[in-house]
Each structure stands twice: as structure tokens, then as C-alpha cells.
N, C-alpha and C positions, 0 to 999 in steps of 0.2 A: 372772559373779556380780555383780551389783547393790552399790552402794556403799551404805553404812550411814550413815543420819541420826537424831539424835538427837533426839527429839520431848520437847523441858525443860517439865512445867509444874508449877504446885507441889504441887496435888492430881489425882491417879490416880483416877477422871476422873469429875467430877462429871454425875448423869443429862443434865446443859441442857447438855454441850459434847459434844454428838455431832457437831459440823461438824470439831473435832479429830481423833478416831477414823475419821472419813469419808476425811480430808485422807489420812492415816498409811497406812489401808488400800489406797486408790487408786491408791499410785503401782505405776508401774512399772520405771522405772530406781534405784530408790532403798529399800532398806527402813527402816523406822521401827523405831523402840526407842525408848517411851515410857519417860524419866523424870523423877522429880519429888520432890518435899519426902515426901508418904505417900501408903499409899496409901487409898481412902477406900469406902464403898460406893455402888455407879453402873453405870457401862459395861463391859463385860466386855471386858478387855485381852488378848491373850495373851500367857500366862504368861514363856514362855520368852524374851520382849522386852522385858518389862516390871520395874525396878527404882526401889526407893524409897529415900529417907536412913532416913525412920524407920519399922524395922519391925517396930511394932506395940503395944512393951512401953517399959517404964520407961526404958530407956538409948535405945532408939527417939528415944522424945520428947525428950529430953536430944543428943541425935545432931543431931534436926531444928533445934534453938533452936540452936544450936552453929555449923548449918551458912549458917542466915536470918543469924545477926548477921555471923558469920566469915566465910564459905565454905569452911569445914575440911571435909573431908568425906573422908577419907582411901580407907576404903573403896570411895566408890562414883567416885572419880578411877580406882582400879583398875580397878573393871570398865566404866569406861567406854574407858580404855587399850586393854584387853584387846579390846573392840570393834572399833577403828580407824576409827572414825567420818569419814566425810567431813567434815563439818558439823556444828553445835548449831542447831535450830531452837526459840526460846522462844516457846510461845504463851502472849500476853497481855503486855504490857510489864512489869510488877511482874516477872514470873517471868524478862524477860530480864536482869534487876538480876541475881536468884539464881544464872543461867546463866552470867553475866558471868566470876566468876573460876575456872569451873569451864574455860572458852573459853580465858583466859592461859594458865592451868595446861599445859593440855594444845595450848596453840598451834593450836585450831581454828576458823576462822572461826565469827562467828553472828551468824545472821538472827533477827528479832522482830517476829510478828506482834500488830499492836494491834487490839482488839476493840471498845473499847468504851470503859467508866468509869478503865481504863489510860489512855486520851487525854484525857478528859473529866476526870481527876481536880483536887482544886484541894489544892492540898499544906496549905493554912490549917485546909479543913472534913474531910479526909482523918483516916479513922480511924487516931492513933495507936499503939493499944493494938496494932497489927499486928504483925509483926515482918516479914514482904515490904514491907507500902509502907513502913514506914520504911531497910530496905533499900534500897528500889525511889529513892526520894528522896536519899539519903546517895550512891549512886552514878548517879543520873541523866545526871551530866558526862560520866564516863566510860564510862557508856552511848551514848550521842551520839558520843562521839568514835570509839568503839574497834569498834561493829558495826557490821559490813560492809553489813549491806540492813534497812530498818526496811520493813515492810509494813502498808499500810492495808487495813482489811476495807470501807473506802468511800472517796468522794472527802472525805466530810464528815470522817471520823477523821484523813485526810492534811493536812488543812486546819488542825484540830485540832494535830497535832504542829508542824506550821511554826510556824505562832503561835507554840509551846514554844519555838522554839529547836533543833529538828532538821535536819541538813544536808540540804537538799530536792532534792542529786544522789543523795542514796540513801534516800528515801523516796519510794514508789511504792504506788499503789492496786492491790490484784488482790483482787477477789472470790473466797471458797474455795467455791460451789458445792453446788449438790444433786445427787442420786443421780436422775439421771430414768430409770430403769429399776425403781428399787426407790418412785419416786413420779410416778404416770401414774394418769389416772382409769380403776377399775374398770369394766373392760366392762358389769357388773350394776349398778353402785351407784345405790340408793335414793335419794333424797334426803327428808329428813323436815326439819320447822320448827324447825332446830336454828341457833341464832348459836352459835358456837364461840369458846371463849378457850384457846390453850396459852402456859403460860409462869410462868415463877416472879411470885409473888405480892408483888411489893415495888414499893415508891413505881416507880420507872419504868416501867413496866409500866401502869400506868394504870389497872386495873382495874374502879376505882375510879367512873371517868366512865364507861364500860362499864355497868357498872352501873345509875346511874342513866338513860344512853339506854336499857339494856333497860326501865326502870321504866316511861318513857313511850311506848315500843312496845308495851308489853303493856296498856297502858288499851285501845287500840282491836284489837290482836290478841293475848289470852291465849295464844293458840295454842303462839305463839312463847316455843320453850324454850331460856334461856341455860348453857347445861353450860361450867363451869370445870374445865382440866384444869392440874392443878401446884397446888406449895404455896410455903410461904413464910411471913418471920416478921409479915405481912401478913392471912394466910387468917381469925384468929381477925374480926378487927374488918371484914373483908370479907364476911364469913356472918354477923354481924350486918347489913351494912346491909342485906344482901341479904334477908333474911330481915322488913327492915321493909320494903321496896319493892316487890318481886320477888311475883311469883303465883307463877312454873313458871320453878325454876332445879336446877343441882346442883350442889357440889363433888365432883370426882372423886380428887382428888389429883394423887399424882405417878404417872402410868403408864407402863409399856415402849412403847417406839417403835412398835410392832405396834397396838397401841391408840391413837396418837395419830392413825396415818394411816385405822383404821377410822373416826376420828370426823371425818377428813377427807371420808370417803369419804360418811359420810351427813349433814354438813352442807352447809347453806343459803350461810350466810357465815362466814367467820372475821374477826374484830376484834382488829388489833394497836393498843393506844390509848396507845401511848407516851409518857413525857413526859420532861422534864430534871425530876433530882430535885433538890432542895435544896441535896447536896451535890457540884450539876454530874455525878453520875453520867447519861450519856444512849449508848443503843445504840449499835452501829454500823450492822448491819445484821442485825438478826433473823433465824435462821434458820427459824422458821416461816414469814415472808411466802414465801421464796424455796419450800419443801417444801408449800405451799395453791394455790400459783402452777404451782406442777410436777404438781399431782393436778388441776388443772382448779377451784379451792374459789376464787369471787370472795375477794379480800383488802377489807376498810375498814379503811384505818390511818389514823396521825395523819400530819401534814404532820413530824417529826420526823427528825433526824440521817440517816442513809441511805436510810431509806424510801423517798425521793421518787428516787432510783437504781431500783428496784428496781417501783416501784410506780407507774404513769403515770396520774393522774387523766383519770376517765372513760374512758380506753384499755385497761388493763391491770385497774383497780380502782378506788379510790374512796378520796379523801382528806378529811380534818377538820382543822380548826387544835386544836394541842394543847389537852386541856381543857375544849374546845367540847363537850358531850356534846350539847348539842340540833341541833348540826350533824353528828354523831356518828349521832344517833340518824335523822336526814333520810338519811343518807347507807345506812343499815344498811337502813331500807323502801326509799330506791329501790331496792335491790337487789334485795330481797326481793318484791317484787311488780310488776317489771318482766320478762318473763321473755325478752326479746329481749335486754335490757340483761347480763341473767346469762349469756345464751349468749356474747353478743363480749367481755365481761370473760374468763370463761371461756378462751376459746379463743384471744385475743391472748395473755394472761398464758401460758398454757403453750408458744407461741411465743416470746415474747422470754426465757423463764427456760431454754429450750432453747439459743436462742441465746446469752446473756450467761452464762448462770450455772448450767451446766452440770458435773457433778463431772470428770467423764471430762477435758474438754475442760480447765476449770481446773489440774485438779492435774497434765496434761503439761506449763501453764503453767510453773504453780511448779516443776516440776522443771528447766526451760528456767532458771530464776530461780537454781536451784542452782547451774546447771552453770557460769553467768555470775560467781557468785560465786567459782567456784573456779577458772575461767580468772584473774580478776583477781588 
């Protein structure tokens, strides 16, 4: 029988954290039992693994504040007891704050992986009104001190933490991986004059300069059609600009995974145009590059936080300096009307994301990462 890991994050499991559910489902010496603060509408969990603090109603939400500020949580220390969990695994660093006294309580080791705006946070321009980052902040020390393995989703997020203030004999980079079985290019697939965007709609993400490169692609080829997929509290004033600039664009929204790899499958390029926002939030490593890179779909991203891991200029795909959209936009036609250039982008990138960044292969890592933890 498989040992029992407990998969901590605060929300049950938002549509953009399918590299969590990826991780969970993968293993093989280890079962996952996602839990969290509530649960939300997104990813479908299964049931019989899956527990929340607040479920769903008035004491629910009174449960959940109870548990952010305290870590009271009576109830759900039982049924994690009842488990007998090897391990706490917290994705996202804020959510390993939450996991923290649940880890005492029950005297289980926990590991904490960092994604992203968790490393990159700046505690000054940090949304107070939260009650996790203020958590997240209030026990940060004893975060540092007391978890056993802190995990970077790039070398750039590891980097990130040091800086902080984390012990850098247990902080270590490991990439979580695509599905290259469930992301390979379709033996039929079309390709049509499609630039492709997935991703939530918010200042990092970049969209924005996206945008206006598509503006200047399209004077001399209308053709080319830019489909946005995801939303965001961004979407409203981005279908504006687009709408002033743009010939031949769409918003799609937010779609099931099935639909993101179709629109993989029948675009030209994909464009990750990242940026550091304002408030130091900046990626780690997107799991779109790695899931366009595994279907064969050239990547043009920014020159940003893990990308350049991930994404080899002129080798694998095609970089920009953040912001640059006219460098942005040079980079999006070579691609496009190069069609040797599209073939070895093509074709290297689904070799090195076979080799590096591989689900299969990763998450025996991780489990290799467990087992080290609990010899220690």
C-alpha cells in the first residue's frame, strides 16, 4: 500500500493550477489527498481525497477566518489523523504559512513548493486585506526554520528565496513537469494563422504588449488571427484596447483543458509576454511554455523569471526583453513566416521538454525528494 501525502493549498483547485493536480495524480509510491482552506469552482478532484476547512455555508466561512488567522481547525486535524499521512506537501508558499501548524500539531514533516508571486512577494506592496499573506508574513520565521525542503519551480524562484533569507541546504530547484503523453503534436493537426495567448488576464501576464505587437502584425498581414484564452480582472480594459487596434482577434475566456491543447494544436505560435508587475509579482515558470513545447507549438516569450530555463533563444523558441512589444512583434513574424525556422523550434523544444520536463520522469523525482525527507 502506498504512503499518504497530503497535497495543502488554500483553494480546491483553481482552473490555472492544473500542474498541482498533474503532480498528485502522477505519483506512484505516494497517494495525494488534496487539502485546503475551500473548496472553489475549477479542477475536478476526487471526491473521496479531497477535504476542505470551509464547507460551503455560514460557519464554513467563519471556520475558514478561524483557521487563516489561528490554525484552529479541529475538525479537519481529525481527518487528517485519521489519514496517517507521511508528509504535508504545501503548494505555493503563503499556503505553506497555513500548513505550518497543522505540520506541529500532528508532528509531520512539510515540504513547500514556491511558484511564483509567493517568492517574488514584497511584504510592503503585498495585498493586506488577505488573511493567508498576512498569515503567510506573521509566520514566515518560523516557516524557514521549521520545513523540512522548500522547493523552487525554477533556478530564478531559488534565487529569489536565498535572497529572503532561506536556508539554501534545503532549498532546491525541481521542475513539476508536463504530461507528454496527454501533450504531443496531433498526427492530423492543421495549422491555421492563429498567435495564441493562454493565461489569466492580469498585469504579469503581459497581454497587454501582446496586444499591441499583434496591432503591428496585422497592418501588413490581417490574416493573422490573435485568440485570447483565460480571463481576468484585466479582460474588461484588454477588449478594449484590442478592439481599438486589433482587425481579427477574440476573447475566449476561461476553457477546459481539452480546448486549450485543441487551440494548441491549430496554432501558428503561442506568446508567453510576461512581465514583473508592480507589485514584484513575476512567474516562475508557466505552465503553458512547457505544455506548447510538448505539443510541438513554437513558444515567443519574454526574456522573464524562469522562462529562459525553459525556453532556449533561437534553439527551442524565441525571446523578447520584457515590454518590448516591437521586439515582441519581430520575433512573433520570424516565426511565422519562416517555415524552416518553425520546423527546428518545433522539433528541438519537444526534445528538451521530453528531456527536462517531463511529468512521468519529474514526479519519481519528487517522490525520490519525499523519501529523502523522511529518511532524514
Amino acid at each position: 500500500m502506498s504512503q499518504r501525502v497530503i497535497f495543502f493549498t488554500g483553494l480546491l483547485l483553481p482552473p490555472s493550477e492544473t500542474f498541482i493536480r498533474a503532480q498528485g495524480e502522477a505519483m506512484q509510491q505516494f497517494t495525494a489527498f488534496y487539502v485546503g482552506s475551500r473548496r472553489v469552482p475549477g479542477l475536478a478532484l476526487p471526491r473521496d481525497r479531497t477535504y476542505a476547512v470551509n464547507s460551503g455555508n455560514y460557519w464554513g466561512v467563519v471556520a475558514e477566518a478561524a483557521f487563516k488567522l489561528t490554525g484552529y481547525a479541529p475538525a479537519l486535524y481529525r481527518k487528517i489523523q485519521q489519514l496517517k499521512p507521511a508528509l504535508i506537501h504545501a503548494h505555493f508558499g503563503v499556503n505553506g504559512a497555513l500548513a505550518l501548524p497543522i505540520a506541529k500539531k500532528l508532528n509531520l514533516p512539510l515540504v513547500t513548493t514556491f511558484y511564483g508571486l509567493d517568492a517574488t512577494l514584497d511584504q510592503a506592496k503585498a495585498t493586506q486585506n488577505s488573511l493567508t499573506t498576512r498569515a503567510y508574513f506573521r509566520r514566515q520565521v518560523a516557516l524557514k526554520r521549521e520545513t523540512r525542503l522548500f522547493i523552487a519551480v525554477s533556478d530564478f524562484i531559488r534565487q529569489k528565496l536565498l535572497t529572503q533569507g532561506f536556508p539554501p541546504e534545503r532549498v532546491i530547484t525541481h521542475y513539476y513537469g508536463v504530461d507528454t503523453q496527454l501533450f504531443q503534436p496531433g498526427p492530423n493537426a492543421v495549422r491555421e494563422p492563429v498567435v495564441l495567448f493562454v493565461g489569466r488576464l492580469v498585469e504579469k501576464k503581459g497581454c497587454e504588449y501582446l496586444i499591441q505587437a499583434m496591432a503591428q502584425i496585422q497592418v501588413s498581414q490581417p490574416e493573422v488571427k490573435l485568440v485570447i484564452v483565460g480571463d481576468g480582472r484585466l479582460r474588461a480594459e484588454l477588449e478594449a484596447i484590442a478592439a481599438q487596434q486589433l482587425r481579427n482577434y477574440s476573447f475566449l475566456g476561461i476553457q477546459p483543458p481539452e480546448v486549450c491543447r485543441q487551440w494548441m494544436q491549430r496554432s501558428q505560435v503561442i506568446v508567453v509576454p510576461s512581465v514583473t508587475a508592480a507589485n514584484g509579482d513575476a512567474e516562475g515558470l508557466p505552465t503553458v511554455v512547457l505544455e506548447a513545447q510538448a505539443i510541438g507549438l513554437p513558444v515567443v516569450a519574454t526574456v522573464h523569471a524562469g522562462i529562459p530555463e525553459a525556453v532556449i533563444h533561437a534553439e527551442t523558441g524565441m525571446l523578447a526583453p520584457e515590454r518590448d512589444w516591437q521586439q515582441l512583434a519581430n520575433c512573433i513574424l520570424h516565426v511565422l513566416n519562416n517555415s524552416d525556422l518553425w520546423q527546428r523550434l518545433s522539433q528541438q523544444a519537444q526534445k528538451r521538454v521530453r528531456q527536462h520536463f517531463d511529468l512521468c520522469k519529474q514526479t519519481q523525482r519528487l517522490e525520490k525528494l519525499y523519501e529523502q525527507v523522511l529518511v532524514e
